[in-house]
Kinemage of the C-alpha trace (Angstrom):
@kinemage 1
@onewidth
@group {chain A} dominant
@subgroup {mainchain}
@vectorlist {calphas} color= white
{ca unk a 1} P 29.891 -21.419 -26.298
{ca unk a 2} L 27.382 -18.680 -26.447
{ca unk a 3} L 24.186 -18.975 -28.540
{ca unk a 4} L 23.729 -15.836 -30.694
{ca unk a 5} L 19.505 -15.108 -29.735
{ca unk a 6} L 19.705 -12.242 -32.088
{ca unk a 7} L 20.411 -14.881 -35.178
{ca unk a 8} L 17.221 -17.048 -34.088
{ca unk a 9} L 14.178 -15.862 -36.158
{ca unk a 10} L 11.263 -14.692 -34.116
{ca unk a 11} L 8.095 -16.093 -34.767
{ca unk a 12} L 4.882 -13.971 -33.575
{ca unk a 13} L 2.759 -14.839 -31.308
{ca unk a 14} L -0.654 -14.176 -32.941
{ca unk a 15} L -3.280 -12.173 -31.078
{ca unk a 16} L -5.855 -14.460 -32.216
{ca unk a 17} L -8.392 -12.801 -29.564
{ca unk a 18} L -9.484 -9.940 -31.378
{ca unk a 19} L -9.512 -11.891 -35.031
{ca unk a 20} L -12.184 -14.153 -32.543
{ca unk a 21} L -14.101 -11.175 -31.339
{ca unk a 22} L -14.665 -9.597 -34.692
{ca unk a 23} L -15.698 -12.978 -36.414
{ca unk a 24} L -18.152 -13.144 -33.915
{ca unk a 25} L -19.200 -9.767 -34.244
{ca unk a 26} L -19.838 -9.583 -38.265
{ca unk a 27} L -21.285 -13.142 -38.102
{ca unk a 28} L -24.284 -11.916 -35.513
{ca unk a 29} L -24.355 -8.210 -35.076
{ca unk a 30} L -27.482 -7.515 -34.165
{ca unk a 31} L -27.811 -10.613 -31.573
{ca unk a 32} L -24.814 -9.410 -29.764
{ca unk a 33} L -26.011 -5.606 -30.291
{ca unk a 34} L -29.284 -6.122 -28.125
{ca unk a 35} L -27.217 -8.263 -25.773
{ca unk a 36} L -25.242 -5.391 -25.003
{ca unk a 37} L -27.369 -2.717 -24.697
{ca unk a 38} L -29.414 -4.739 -22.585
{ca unk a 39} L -26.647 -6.300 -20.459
{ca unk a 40} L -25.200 -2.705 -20.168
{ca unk a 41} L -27.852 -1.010 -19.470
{ca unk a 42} L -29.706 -3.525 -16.374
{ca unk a 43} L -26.133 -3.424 -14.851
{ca unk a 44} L -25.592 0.145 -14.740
{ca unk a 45} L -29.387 0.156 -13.478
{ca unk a 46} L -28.699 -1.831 -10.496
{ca unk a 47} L -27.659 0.631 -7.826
{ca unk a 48} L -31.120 2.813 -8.785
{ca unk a 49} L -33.488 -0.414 -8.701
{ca unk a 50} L -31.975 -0.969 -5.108
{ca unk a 51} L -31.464 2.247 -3.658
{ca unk a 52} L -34.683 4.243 -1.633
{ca unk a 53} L -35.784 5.625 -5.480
{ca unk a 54} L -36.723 1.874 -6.240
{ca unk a 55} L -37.241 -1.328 -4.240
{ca unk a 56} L -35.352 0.396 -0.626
{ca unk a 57} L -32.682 -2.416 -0.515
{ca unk a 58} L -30.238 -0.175 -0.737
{ca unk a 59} L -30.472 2.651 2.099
{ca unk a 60} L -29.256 5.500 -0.193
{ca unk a 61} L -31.491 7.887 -2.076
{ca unk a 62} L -29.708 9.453 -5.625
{ca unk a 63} L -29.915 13.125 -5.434
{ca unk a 64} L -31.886 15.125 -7.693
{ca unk a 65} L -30.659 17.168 -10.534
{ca unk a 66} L -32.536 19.834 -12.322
{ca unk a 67} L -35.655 17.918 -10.193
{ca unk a 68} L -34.751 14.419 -11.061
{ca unk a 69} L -33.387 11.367 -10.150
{ca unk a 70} L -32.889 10.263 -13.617
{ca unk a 71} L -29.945 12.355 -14.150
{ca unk a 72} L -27.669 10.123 -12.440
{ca unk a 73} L -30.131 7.032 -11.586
{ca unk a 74} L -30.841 6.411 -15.467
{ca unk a 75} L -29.112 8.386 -17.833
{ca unk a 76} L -25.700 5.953 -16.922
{ca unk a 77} L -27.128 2.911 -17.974
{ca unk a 78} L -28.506 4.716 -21.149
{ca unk a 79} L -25.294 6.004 -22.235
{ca unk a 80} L -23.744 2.823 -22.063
{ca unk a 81} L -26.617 0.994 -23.674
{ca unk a 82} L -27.665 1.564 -27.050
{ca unk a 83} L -24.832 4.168 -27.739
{ca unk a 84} L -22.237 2.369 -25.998
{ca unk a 85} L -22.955 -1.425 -27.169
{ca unk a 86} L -23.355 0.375 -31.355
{ca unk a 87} L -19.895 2.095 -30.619
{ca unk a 88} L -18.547 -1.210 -29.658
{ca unk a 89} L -20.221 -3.306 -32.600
{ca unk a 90} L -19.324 -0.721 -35.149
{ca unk a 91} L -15.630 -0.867 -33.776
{ca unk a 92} L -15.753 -4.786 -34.146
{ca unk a 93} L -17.262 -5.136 -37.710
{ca unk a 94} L -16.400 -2.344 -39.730
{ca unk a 95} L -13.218 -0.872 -37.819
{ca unk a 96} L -11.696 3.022 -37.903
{ca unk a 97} L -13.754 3.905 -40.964
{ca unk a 98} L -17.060 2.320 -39.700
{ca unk a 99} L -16.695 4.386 -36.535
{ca unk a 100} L -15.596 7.459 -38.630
{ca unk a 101} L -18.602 7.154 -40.672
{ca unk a 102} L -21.298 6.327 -37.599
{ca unk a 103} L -19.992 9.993 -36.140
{ca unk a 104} L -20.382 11.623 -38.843
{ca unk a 105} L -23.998 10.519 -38.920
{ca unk a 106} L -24.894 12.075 -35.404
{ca unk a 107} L -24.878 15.116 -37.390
{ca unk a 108} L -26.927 14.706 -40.606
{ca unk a 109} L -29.276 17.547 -40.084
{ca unk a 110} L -29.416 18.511 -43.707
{ca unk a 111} L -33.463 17.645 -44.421
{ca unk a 112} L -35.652 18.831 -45.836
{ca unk a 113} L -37.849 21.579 -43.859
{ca unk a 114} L -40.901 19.774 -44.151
{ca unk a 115} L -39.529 17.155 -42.683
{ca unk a 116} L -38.534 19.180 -39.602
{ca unk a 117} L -42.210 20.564 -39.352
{ca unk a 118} L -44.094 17.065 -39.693
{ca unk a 119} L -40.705 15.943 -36.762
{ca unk a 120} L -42.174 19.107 -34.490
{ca unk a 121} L -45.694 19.473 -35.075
{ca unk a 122} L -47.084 15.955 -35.557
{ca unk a 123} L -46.174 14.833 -32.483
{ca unk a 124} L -47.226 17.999 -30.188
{ca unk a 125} L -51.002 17.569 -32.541
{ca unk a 126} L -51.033 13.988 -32.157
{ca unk a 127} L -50.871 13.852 -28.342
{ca unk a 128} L -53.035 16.993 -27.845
{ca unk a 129} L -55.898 15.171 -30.013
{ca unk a 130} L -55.239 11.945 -27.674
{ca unk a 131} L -55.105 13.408 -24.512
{ca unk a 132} L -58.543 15.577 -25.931
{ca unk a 133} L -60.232 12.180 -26.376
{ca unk a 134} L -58.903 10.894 -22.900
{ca unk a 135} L -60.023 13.020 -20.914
{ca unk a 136} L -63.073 13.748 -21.828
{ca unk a 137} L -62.421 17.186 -23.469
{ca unk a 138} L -61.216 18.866 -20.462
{ca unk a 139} L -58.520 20.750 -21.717
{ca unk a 140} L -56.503 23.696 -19.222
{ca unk a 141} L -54.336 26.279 -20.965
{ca unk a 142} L -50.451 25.392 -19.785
{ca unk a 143} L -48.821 28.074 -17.808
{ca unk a 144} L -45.993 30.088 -19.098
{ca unk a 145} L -43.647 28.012 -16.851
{ca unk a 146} L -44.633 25.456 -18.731
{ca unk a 147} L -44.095 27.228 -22.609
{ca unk a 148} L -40.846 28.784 -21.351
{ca unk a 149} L -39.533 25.361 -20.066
{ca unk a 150} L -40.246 23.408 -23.482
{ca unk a 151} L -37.713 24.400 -25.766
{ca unk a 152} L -34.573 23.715 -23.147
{ca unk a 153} L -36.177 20.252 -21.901
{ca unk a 154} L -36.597 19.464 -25.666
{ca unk a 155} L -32.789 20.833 -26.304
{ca unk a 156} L -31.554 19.370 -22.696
{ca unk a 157} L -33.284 15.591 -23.967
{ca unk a 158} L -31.664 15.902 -26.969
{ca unk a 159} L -28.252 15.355 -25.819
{ca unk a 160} L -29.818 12.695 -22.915
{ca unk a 161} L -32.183 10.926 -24.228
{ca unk a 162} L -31.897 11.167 -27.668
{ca unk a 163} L -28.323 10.687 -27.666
{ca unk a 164} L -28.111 7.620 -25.401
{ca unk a 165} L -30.662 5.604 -27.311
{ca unk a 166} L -31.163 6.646 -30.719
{ca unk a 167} L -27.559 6.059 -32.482
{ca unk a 168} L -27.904 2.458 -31.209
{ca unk a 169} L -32.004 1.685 -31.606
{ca unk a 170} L -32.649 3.383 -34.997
{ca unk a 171} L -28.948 3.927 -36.765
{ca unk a 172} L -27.194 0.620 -35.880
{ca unk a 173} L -30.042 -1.313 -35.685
{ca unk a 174} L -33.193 -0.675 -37.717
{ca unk a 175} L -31.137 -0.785 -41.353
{ca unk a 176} L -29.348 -4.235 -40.795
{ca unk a 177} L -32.996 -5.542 -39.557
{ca unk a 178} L -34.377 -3.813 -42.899
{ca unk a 179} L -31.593 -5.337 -44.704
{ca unk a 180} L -33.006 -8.863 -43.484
{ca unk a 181} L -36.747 -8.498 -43.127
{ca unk a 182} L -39.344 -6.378 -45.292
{ca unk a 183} L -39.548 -2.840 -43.589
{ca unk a 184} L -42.754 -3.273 -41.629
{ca unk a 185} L -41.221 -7.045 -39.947
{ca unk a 186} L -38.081 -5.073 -38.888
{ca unk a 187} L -40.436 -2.701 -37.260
{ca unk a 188} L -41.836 -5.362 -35.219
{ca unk a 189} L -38.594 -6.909 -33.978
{ca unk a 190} L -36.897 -3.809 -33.266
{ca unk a 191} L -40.320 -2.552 -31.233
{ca unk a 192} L -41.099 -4.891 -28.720
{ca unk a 193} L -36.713 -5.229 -28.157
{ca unk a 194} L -36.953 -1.492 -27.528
{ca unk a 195} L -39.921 -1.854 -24.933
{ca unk a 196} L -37.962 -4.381 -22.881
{ca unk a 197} L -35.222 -2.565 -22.321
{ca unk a 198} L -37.404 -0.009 -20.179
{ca unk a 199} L -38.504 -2.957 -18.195
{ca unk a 200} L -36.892 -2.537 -15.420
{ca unk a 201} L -36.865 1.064 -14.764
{ca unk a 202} L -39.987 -0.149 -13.808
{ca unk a 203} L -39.078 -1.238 -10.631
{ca unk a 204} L -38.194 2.595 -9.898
{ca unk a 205} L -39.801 5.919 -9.513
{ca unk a 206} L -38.933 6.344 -12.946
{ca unk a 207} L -41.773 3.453 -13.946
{ca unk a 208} L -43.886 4.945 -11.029
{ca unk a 209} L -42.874 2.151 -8.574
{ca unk a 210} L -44.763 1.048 -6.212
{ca unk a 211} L -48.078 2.812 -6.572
{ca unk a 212} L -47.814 1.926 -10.582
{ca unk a 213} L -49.710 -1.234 -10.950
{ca unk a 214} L -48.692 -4.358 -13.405
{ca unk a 215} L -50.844 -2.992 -16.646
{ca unk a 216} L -48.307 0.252 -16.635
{ca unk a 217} L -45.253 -1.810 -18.273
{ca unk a 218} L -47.811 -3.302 -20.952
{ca unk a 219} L -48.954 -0.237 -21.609
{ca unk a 220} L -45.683 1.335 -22.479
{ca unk a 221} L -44.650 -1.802 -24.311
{ca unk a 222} L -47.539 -1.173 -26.563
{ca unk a 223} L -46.582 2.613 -27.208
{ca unk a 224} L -43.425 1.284 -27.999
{ca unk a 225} L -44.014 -1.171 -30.838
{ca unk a 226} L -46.391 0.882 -32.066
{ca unk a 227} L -44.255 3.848 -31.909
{ca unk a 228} L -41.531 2.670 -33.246
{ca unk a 229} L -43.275 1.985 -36.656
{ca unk a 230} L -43.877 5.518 -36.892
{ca unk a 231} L -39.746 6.418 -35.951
{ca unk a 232} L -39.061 4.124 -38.721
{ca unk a 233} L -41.751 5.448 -40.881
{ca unk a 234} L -39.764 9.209 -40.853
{ca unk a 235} L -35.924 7.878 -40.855
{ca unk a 236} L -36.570 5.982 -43.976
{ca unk a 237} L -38.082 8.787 -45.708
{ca unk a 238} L -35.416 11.515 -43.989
{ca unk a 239} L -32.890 9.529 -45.658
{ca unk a 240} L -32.617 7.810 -42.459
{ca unk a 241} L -31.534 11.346 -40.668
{ca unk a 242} L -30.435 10.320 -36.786
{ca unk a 243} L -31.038 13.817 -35.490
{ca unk a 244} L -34.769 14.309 -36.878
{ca unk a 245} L -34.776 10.529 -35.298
{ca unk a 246} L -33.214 11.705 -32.293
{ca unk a 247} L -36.456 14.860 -32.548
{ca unk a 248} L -39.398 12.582 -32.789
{ca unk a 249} L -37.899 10.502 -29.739
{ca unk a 250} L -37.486 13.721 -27.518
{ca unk a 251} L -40.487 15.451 -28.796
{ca unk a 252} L -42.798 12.348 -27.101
{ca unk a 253} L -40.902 12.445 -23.782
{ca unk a 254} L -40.768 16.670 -23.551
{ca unk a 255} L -44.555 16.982 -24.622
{ca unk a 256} L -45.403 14.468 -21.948
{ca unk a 257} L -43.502 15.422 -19.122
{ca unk a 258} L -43.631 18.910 -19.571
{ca unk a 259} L -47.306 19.345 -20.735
{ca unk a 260} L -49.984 16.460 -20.414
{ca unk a 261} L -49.694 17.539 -16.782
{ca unk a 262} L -50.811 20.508 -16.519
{ca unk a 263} L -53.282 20.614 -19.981
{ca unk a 264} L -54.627 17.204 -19.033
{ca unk a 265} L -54.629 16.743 -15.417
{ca unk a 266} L -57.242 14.022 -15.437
{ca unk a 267} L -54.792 11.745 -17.349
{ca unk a 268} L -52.893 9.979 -14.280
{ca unk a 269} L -49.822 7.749 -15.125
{ca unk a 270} L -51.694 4.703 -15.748
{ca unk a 271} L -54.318 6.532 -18.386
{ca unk a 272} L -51.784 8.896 -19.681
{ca unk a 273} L -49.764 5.921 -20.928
{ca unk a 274} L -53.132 4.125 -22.237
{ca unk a 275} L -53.551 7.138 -24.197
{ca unk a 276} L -50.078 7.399 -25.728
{ca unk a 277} L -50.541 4.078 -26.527
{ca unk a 278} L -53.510 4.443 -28.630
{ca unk a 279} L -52.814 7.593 -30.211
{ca unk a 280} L -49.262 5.999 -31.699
{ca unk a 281} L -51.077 2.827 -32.389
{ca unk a 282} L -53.594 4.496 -34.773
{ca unk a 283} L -50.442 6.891 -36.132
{ca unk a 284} L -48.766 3.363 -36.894
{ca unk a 285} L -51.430 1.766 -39.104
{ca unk a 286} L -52.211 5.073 -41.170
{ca unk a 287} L -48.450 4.894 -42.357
{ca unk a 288} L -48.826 1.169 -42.667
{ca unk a 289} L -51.891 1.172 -44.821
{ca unk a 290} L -50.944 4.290 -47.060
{ca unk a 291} L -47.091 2.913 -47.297
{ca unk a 292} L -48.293 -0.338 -47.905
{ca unk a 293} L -45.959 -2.238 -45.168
{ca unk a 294} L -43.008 0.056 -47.039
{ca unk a 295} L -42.615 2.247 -44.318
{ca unk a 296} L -40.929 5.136 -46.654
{ca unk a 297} L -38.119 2.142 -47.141
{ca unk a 298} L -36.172 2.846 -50.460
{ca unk a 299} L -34.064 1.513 -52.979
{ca unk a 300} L -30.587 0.196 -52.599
{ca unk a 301} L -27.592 2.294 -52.980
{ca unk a 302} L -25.210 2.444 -56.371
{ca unk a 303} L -22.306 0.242 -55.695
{ca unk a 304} L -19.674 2.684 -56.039
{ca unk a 305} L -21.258 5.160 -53.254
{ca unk a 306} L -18.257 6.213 -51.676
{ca unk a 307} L -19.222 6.943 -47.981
{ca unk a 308} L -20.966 3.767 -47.535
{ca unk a 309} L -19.487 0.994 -45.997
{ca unk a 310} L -19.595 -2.498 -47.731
{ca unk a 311} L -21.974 -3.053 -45.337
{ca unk a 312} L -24.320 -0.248 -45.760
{ca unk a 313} L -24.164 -1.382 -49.367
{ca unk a 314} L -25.330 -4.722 -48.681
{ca unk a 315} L -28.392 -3.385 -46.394
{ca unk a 316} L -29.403 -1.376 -49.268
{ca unk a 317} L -29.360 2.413 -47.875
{ca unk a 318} L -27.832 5.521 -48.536
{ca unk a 319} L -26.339 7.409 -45.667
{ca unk a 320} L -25.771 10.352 -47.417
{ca unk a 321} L -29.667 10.698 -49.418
{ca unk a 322} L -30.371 13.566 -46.986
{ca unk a 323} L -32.969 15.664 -48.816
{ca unk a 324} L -35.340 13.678 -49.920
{ca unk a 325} L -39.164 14.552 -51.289
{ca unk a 326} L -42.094 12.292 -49.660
């Protein structure tokens, strides 16, 4: 006697795995967020802390693209950082139309055009006042190498640095911390987490390894927290706008590297970063004082706002409040 299998009902096995994962996920977001980016990122980082552009363990020196090592030494380990670990949280707690939604926001440019000149110009007039106090007045003209490169190192760390870092640090990030904490206590977790995860790039050429001494990592951590309050400070009132995010970021790192060298050539590594430190720590508690701790933070969104997730509704902004007034 045969036994008729196709008459036998077939109970599913459940994939109980991914119901795991996600419960996980939506329970602690952010802890598993910063995990991530970190975890990602010092892994990836490995090979460039031990090869000849770091500590020499490794006898192999990364080539140089468009002159620098970063290219392929750091820009790895950023991509699968911050970007990479809010792609995968955004996958685990909101799903298809969470990650539909978080593209969409890479390209939010619709601000208003003030906002694009205080993004451009504050930055380029803070640091020249800074670097005019640091070194003593002495001030050179930059060459037209340096004018002519700005614009494509701006436009080239746009789609490096900006990319890699901000969709995770200020978009996933900064409004479920604001959702939690008042604006200005958000600012200071998300600060000093953003600081470490540059720590050890400092073990590379990258961090000035090994003529940089041990005050160059505190220094940067400083810019950073302080920094940060003012990145917060203009996507809050952008209507929390990733790319004019993504602009202030760049804007720092193109000013510096392109020209504080050559206008400021008394400001070494170690006094250069002193200086940035200062001039975004004074930036920081001008917005503090005149916002009040607010930190351009608004209101919560109407319940029926139809692009928001039910998550975005809970942390009380509005992805789509692009032009806003100050």
């Amino acid at each position: 006697m045969t036994e008729n299998r196709a008459s036998l009902p077939r109970t599913p096995v459940p994939d109980r795995l991914p119901a795991r994962l996600r419960a996980m996920a939506r329970a602690r977001p952010l802890t598993y967020f910063f995990l991530l980016a970190n975890g990602l990122s010092w892994v990836a980082w490995v090979p460039y802390i031990l090869s000849q552009n770091g500590l020499g363990i490794w006898d192999y020196r990364f080539p140089a693209i468009l002159g620098t090592t970063q290219v392929l030494g750091v820009l790895p380990g950023a991509y699968l950082g911050p970007i990479g670990a809010a792609f995968a949280m955004t996958a685990l707690v909101d799903g298809r139309t969470g990650l539909r939604a978080w593209t969409r926001r890479l390209w939010r440019w619709r601000v208003g055009g003030r906002w694009y000149a205080i993004t451009l110009l504050s930055v380029p007039a803070g640091m020249l006042l800074t670097g005019l106090a640091f070194s003593g007045g002495q001030v050179a003209a930059p060459s037209a190498a340096a004018l002519t490169a700005f614009v494509p190192m701006l436009l080239f760390q746009m789609i490096t640095t900006g990319l890699a870092e901000e969709p995770g640090w200020r978009d996933f990030a900064l409004p479920r911390l604001q959702s939690r904490f008042s604006p200005l206590r958000a600012a200071f977790v998300l600060g000093p987490l953003w600081g470490v995860w540059h720590f050890p790039l400092f073990l590379t050429e990258w961090g000035g390894y090994p003529e940089a001494s041990w005050t160059r990592p505190l220094a940067f951590f400083t810019f950073c927290v302080a920094f940060n309050i003012v990145m917060s400070w203009v996507f809050n009132r952008t209507g929390q706008s990733l790319p004019l995010s993504m602009l202030m970021h760049v804007g720092v790192n193109t000013f510096a590297s392109v020209m504080w060298s050559e206008m400021f050539p008394g400001l070494d590594g170690e006094l250069a970063l002193v200086a940035m430190g200062t001039g975004a720590s004074v930036a920081a508690a001008v917005i503090v004082i005149t916002t009040r701790g607010r930190l351009g933070h608004g209101p919560a969104v109407p319940p029926d706002h139809g692009d928001a997730s039910p998550l975005a509704r809970r942390a009380g902004y509005d992805r789509d409040l692009t032009m806003i007034e100050p």
